[in-house]
C-alpha positions as CSV (number, residue, x, y, z in Angstrom):
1,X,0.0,0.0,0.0
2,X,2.5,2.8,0.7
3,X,4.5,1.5,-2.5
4,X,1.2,2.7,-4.4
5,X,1.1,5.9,-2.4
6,X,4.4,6.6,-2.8
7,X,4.0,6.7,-6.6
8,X,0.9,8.4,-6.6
9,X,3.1,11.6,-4.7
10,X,6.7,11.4,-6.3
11,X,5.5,10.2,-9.8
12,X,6.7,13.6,-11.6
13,X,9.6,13.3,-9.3
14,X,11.7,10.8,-12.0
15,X,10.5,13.0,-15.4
16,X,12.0,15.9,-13.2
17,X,15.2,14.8,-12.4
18,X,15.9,13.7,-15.9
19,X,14.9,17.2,-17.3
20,X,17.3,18.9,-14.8
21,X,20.5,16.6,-15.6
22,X,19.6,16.9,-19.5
23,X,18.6,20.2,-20.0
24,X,20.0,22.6,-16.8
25,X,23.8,23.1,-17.8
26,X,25.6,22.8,-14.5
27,X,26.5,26.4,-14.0
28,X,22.7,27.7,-14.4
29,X,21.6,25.5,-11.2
30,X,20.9,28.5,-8.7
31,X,18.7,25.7,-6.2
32,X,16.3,22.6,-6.9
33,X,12.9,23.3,-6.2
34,X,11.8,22.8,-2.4
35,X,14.7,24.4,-1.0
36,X,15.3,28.0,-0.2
37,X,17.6,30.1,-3.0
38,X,21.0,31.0,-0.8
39,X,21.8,34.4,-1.6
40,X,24.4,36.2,-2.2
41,X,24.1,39.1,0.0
42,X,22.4,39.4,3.2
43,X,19.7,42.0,4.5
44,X,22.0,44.0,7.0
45,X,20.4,46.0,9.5
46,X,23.0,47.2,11.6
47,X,22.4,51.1,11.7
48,X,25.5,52.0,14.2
49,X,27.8,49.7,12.5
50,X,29.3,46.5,13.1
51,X,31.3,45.0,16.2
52,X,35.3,44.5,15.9
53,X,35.8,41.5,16.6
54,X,39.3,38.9,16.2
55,X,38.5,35.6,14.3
56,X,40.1,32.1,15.7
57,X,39.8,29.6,13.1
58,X,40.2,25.6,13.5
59,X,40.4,25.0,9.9
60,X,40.3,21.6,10.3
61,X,37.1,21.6,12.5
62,X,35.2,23.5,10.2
63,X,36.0,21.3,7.4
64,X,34.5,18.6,9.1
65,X,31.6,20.6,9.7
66,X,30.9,21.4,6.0
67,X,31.0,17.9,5.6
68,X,28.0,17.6,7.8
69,X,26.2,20.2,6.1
70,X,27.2,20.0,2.5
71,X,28.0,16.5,2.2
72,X,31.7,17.2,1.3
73,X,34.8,18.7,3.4
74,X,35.6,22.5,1.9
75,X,37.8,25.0,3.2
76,X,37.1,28.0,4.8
77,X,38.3,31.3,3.3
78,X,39.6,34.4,5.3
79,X,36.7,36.7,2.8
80,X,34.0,34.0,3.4
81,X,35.0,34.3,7.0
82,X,34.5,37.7,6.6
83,X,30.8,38.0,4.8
84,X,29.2,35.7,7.1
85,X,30.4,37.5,10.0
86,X,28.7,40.8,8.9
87,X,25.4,38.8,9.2
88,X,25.8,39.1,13.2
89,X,26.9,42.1,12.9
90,X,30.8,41.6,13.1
91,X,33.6,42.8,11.1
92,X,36.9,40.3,11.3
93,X,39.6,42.9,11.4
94,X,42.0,40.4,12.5
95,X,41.9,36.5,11.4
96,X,44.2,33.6,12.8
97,X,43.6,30.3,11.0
98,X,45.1,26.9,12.6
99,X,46.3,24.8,9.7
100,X,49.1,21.0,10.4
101,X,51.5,22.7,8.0
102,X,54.8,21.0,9.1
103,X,55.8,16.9,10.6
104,X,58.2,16.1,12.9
105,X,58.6,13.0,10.8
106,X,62.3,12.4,9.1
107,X,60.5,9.9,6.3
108,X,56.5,11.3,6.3
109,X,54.5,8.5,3.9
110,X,53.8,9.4,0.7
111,X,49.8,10.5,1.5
112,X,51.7,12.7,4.9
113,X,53.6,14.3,2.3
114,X,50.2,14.7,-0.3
115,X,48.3,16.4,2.6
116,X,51.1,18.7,4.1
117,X,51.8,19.8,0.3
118,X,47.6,20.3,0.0
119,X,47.6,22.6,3.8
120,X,50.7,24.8,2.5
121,X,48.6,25.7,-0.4
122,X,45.6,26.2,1.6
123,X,47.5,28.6,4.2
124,X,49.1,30.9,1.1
125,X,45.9,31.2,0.1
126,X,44.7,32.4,3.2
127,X,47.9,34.2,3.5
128,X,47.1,36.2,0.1
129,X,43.2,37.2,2.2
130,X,45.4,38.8,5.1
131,X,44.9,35.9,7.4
132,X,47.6,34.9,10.5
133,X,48.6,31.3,9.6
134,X,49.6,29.1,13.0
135,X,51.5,26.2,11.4
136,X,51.0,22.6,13.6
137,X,52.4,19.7,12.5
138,X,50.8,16.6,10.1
139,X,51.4,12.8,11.5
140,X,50.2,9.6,10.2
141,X,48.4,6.7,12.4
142,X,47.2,3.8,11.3
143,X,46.3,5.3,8.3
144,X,44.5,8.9,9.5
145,X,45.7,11.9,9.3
146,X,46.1,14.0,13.1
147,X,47.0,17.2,13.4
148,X,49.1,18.0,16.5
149,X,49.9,21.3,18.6
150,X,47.1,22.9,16.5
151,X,44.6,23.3,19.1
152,X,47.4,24.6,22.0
153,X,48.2,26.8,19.1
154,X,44.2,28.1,19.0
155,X,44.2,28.4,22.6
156,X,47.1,30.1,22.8
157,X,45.8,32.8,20.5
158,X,42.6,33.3,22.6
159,X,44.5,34.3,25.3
160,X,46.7,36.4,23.9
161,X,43.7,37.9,21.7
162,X,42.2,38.5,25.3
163,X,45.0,40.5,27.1
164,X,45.0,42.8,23.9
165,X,41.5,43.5,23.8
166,X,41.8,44.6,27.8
167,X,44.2,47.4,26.3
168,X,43.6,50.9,25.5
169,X,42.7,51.3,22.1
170,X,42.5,47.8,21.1
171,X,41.4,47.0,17.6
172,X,38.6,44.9,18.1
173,X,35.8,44.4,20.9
174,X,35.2,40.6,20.7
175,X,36.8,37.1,19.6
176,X,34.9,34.8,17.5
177,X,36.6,31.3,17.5
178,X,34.8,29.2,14.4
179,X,35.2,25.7,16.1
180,X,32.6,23.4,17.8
181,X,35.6,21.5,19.8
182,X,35.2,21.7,23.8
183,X,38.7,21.4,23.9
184,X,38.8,25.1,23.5
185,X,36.8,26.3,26.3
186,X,39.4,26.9,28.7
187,X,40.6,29.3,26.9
188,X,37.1,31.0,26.4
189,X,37.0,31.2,30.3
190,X,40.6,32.3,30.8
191,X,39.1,35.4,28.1
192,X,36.1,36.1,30.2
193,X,37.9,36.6,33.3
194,X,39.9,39.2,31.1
195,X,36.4,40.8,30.6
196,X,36.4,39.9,26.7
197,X,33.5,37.9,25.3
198,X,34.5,34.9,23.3
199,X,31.4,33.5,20.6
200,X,32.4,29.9,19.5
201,X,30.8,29.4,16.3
202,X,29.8,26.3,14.7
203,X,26.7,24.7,12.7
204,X,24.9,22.9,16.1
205,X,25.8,21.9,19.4
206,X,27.5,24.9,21.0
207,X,24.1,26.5,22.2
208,X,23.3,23.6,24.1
209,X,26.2,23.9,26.0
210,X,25.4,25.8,29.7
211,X,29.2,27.1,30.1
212,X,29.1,28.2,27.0
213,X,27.4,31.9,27.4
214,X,28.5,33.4,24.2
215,X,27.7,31.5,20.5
216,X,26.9,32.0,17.0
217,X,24.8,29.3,15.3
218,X,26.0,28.8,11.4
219,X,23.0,28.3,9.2
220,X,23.7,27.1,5.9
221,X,24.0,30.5,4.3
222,X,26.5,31.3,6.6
223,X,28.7,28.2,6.2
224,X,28.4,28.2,2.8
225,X,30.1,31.8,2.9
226,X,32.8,30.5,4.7
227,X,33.6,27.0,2.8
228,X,32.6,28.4,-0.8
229,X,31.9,25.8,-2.8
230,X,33.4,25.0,-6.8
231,X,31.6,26.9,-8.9
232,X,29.7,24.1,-11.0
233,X,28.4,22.3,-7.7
234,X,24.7,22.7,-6.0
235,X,25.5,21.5,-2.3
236,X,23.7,21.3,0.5
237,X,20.0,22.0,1.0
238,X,19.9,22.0,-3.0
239,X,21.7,18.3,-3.1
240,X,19.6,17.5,-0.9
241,X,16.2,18.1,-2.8
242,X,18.1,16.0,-5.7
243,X,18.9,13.3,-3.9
244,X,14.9,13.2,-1.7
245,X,13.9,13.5,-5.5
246,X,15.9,10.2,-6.3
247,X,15.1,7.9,-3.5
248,X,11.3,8.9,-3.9
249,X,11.3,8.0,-8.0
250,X,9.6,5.3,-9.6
251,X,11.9,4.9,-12.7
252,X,15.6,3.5,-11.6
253,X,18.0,6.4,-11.3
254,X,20.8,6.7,-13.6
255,X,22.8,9.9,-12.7
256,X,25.5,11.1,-14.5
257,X,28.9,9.2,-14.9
258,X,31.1,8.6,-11.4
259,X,34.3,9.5,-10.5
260,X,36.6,7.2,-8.3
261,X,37.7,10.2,-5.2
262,X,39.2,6.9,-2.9
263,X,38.9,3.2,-1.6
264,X,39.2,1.3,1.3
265,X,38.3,-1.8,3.1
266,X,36.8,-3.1,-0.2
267,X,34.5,0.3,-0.6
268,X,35.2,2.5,-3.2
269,X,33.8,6.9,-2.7
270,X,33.0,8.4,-6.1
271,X,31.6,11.6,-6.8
272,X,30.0,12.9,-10.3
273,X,29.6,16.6,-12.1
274,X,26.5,17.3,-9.9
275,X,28.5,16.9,-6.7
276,X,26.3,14.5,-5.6
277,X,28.7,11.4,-3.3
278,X,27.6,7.9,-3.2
279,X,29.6,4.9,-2.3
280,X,29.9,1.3,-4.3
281,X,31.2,-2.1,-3.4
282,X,33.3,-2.9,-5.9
283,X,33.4,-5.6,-8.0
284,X,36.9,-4.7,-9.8
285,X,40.0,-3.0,-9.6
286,X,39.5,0.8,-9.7
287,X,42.1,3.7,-9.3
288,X,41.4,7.4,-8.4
289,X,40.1,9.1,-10.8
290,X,38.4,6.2,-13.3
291,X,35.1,7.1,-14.5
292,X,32.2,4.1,-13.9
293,X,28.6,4.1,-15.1
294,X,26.7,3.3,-12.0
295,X,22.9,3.1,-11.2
296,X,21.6,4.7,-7.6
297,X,19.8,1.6,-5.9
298,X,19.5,3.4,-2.2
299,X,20.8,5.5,0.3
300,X,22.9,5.1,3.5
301,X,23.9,7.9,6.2
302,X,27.9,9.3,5.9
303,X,29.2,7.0,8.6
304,X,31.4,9.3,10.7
305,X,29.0,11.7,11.9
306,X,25.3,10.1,10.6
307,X,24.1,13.9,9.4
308,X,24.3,13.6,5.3
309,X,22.7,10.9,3.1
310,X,24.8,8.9,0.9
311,X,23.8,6.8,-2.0
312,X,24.8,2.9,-2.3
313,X,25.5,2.9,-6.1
314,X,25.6,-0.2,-8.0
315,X,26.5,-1.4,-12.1
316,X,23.5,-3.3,-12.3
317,X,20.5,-1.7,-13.3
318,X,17.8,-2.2,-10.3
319,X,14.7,-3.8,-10.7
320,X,12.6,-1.8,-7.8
321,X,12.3,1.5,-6.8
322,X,11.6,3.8,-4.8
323,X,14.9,3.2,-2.6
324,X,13.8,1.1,0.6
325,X,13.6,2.2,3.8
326,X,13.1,6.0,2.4
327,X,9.3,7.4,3.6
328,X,8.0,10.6,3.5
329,X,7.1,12.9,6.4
330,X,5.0,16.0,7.0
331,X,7.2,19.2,9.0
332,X,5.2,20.0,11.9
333,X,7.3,22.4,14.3
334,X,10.7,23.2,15.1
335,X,12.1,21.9,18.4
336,X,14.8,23.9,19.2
337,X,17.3,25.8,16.6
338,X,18.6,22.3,15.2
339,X,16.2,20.3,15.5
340,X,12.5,19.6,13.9
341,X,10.0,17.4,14.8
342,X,8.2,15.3,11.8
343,X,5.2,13.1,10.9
344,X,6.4,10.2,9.1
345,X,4.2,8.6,6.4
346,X,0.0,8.3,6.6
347,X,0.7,7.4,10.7
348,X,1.1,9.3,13.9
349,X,4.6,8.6,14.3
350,X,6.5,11.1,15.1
351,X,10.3,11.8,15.2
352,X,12.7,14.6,15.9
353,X,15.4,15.7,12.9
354,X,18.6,17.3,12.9
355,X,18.0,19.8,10.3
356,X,19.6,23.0,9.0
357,X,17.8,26.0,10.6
358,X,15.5,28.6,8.4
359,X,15.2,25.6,5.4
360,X,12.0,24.2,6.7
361,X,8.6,25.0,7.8
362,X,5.3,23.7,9.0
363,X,3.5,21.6,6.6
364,X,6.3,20.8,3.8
365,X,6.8,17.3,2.5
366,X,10.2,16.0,3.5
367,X,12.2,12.5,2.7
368,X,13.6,10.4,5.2
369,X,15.5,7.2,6.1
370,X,14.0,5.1,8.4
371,X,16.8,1.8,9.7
372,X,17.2,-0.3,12.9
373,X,19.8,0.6,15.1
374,X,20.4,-1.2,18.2
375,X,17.2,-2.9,18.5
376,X,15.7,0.7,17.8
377,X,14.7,2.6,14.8
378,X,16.5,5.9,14.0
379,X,15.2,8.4,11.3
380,X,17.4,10.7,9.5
381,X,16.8,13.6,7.3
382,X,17.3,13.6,3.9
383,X,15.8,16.5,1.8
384,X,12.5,18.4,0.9
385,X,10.1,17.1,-1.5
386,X,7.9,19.7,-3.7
387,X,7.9,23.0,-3.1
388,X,8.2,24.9,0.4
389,X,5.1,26.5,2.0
390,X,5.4,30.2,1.9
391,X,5.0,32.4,4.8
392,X,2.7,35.3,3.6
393,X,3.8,38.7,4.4
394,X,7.5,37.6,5.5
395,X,9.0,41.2,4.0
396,X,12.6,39.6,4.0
397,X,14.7,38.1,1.1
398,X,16.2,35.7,3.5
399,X,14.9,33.3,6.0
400,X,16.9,34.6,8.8
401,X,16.8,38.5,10.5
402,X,18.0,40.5,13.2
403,X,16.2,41.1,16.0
404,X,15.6,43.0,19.2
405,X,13.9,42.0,22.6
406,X,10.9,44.1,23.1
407,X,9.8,45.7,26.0
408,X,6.7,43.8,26.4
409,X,4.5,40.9,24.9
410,X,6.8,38.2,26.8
411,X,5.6,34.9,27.8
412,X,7.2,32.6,31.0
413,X,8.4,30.2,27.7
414,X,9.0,33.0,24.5
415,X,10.3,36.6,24.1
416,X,9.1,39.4,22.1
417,X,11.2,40.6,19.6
418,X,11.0,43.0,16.7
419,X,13.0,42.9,13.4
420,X,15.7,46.0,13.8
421,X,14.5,48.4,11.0
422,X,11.2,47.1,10.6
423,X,7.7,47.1,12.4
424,X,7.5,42.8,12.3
425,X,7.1,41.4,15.6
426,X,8.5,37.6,16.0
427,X,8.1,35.6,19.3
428,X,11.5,33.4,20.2
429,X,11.7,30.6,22.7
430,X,13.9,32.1,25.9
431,X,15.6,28.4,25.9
432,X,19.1,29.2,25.4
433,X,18.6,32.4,26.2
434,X,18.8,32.6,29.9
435,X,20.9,35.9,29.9
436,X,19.0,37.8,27.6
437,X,17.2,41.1,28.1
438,X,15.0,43.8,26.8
439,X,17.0,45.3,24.1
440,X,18.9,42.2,23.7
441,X,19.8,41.8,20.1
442,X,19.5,38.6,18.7
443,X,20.0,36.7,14.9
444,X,17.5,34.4,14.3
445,X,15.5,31.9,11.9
446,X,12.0,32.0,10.8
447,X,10.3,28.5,12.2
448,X,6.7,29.2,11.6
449,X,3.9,30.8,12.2
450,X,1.4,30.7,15.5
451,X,-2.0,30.2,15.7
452,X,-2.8,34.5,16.4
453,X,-0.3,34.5,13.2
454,X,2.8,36.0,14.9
455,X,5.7,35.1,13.3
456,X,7.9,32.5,15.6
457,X,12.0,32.0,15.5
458,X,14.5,30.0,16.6
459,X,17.5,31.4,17.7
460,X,20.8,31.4,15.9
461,X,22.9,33.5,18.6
462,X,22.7,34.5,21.9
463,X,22.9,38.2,22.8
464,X,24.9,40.0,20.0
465,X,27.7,42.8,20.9
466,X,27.0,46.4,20.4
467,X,29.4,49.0,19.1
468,X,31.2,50.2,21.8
469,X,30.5,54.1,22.4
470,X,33.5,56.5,22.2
């Protein structure tokens, strides 16, 4: 029965997807339909300027996080630090980026000596955007790739960042360290005690933290202004969409050809022109860069950290679809800034996703991927379906604004706030925000709607700086 249903809703999703591979050229693929377009500049209401702050940067830590996000590792760039910054209301007037640059090996292995060669290319080029380079060291075990000294070299930097920004006339008001590692925390509270605020940013996690007072939550605009992405790829919520489109098709999906990226333990990682990642069990010998025809026969979450779908790829053409275990669900309210809770398929089951923030609201069809996991079933999100429900009379070009906490309206669970620069009231849950205030400025992300038809957001900072008066 949900076989039949799930071809009576995702029938025009196969005629679709073929359209878009054989008609779109690659560099005229703004978004897929059902996801939000990411602009590329954001609505700035920041009327007494922006906050100097100093910029930290775990390079290595954010990669991983695009990987979460985007479905592939990027690096960050000093400029793309930059622009996303300005979205809180910061200008990086300093920048100190942590890359494993050197090894104390005498021999390093040929793929040491690959990756060191790829970071010293990376750090000139963030050398060339006026960023402060801290070289660590690269070493090897059992096969991965560890940086060391790195993060004593980050913390290090926060400190010193700290007893500057006590001094007269110090350029800069605030550090901003873009890492999610707790490793770094002492530091933060070696800063405060200095008087200096420290925001750790990062794309979840941090603002669940209770230590942690200061934080910036990346959404996916953000992120994807600090790891800009080649030029001919769609990542992200975009990929997404394609790949939600794919595992809900009737026809057997044939994307373009594959690209051999690496292998091991007897599983080979390819990637094609549409960015898209899958992996295959392969049946012969394959080097780096060979080029396979493969068919899509079902998905399978990224391993290390469970947040992106991956498809299983296979040469045989497949003989079913949709994928299995892939249902649909209905959006029906954002939990906290991270996190959304979902009706899957025709039944009352219900489950909470991790979820970009601003990318989804009440009422859109979603995809996800339903499997066992010790002796319980976990659900995972893959990617909108259709188009997204539009809020009427959001005036904004993005899905995200600057706010400020009103003098009145407030609820024991929600604060009032109103959009800096305009007359649009949104209420935002006071979890997280145990320290804020009337006059409190806040970034946030449009979740909904409620039932008297104000406007409701989920936080993405806590209480923003303010341009120090002279």
């Amino acid at each position: 029965m949900w076989r039949v249903v799930r071809h009576l809703c995702f029938t025009t999703c196969a005629t679709d997807l073929q359209e878009r591979w054989t008609s779109i050229p690659v560099n005229d693929q703004p978004h897929i339909d059902g996801s939000p377009t990411l602009t590329s500049e954001f609505y700035l209401p920041f009327p007494n300027g922006l906050v100097r702050c100093a910029v930290v940067v775990d390079t290595r830590n954010v990669h991983g996080q695009a990987r979460k996000v985007f479905g592939r590792g990027l690096r960050p760039s000093a400029e793309g630090i930059r622009k996303a910054l300005r979205q809180y209301g910061l200008d990086a007037v300093e920048i100190y980026a942590g890359v494993a640059t050197k090894t104390m090996s005498n021999a390093p292995s040929p793929q040491v000596q690959a990756a060191m060669a790829d970071n010293k290319r990376f750090a000139q080029r963030l050398a060339v955007e006026d960023a402060v380079v801290l070289s660590g060291h690269l070493a090897e075990r059992n096969g991965e790739m560890e940086e060391k000294q790195v993060d004593v070299l980050l913390a290090l930097q926060v400190a010193d960042l700290a007893d500057r920004a006590g001094q007269l006339g110090a350029p800069f008001d605030c550090i901003v360290v873009l890492s999610e590692d707790m490793d770094l925390m002492p530091a933060y509270e070696f800063a405060a005690r200095r008087g200096v605020d420290v925001y750790a940013a990062a794309f979840d996690t941090i603002h669940t933290r209770p230590e942690q007072k200061s934080w910036l939550l990346l959404d996916e605009a953000a992120l994807s202004a600090i790891c800009p992405a080649p030029a001919n790829l769609t990542l992200g919520a975009p990929m997404r969409s394609q790949i939600a489109c794919m595992a809900t098709t009737t026809a057997p999906v044939h994307p373009p050809v594959w690209k051999v990226e690496s292998q091991r333990n007897g599983t080979v990682t390819l990637s094609n022109s549409r960015g898209l990642t899958g992996t295959w069990s392969k049946g012969r010998s394959v080097r780096p860069g060979d080029r396979i025809d493969l068919y899509a026969v079902g998905l399978h979450m990224e391993p290390r950290s469970q947040r992106f779908p991956l498809l299983t790829l296979a040469e045989a053409r497949p003989s079913y679809s949709p994928f299995d275990n892939v249902e649909q669900a209905e959006v029906l309210h954002w939990v906290d800034p991270t996190r959304v809770r979902v009706r899957i398929g025709v039944t009352d089951t219900t489950a909470n996703l991790t979820a970009s923030p601003g990318l989804l609201f009440p009422g859109q069809r979603i995809a996800v991927l339903r499997e066992d996991v010790k002796n319980r079933t976990a659900t995972y999100y893959i990617g909108p379906l259709g188009d997204r429900s539009v809020l009427p009379d959001w005036p904004l070009p993005e899905t995200t604004a600057v706010v400020q906490v009103d003098t009145s309206g407030h609820t024991a669970n929600t604060w009032r706030t109103k959009v800096e620069g305009l007359d649009l009231a949104l209420m935002v849950p006071k979890r997280y925000l145990s320290h804020a205030v009337a006059g409190t400025r806040l970034r946030v992300a449009l979740a909904g709607r409620a039932p008297d038809g104000v406007f409701i957001g989920q936080p993405l900072s806590c209480c923003l700086p303010s341009v120090r008066k002279t």
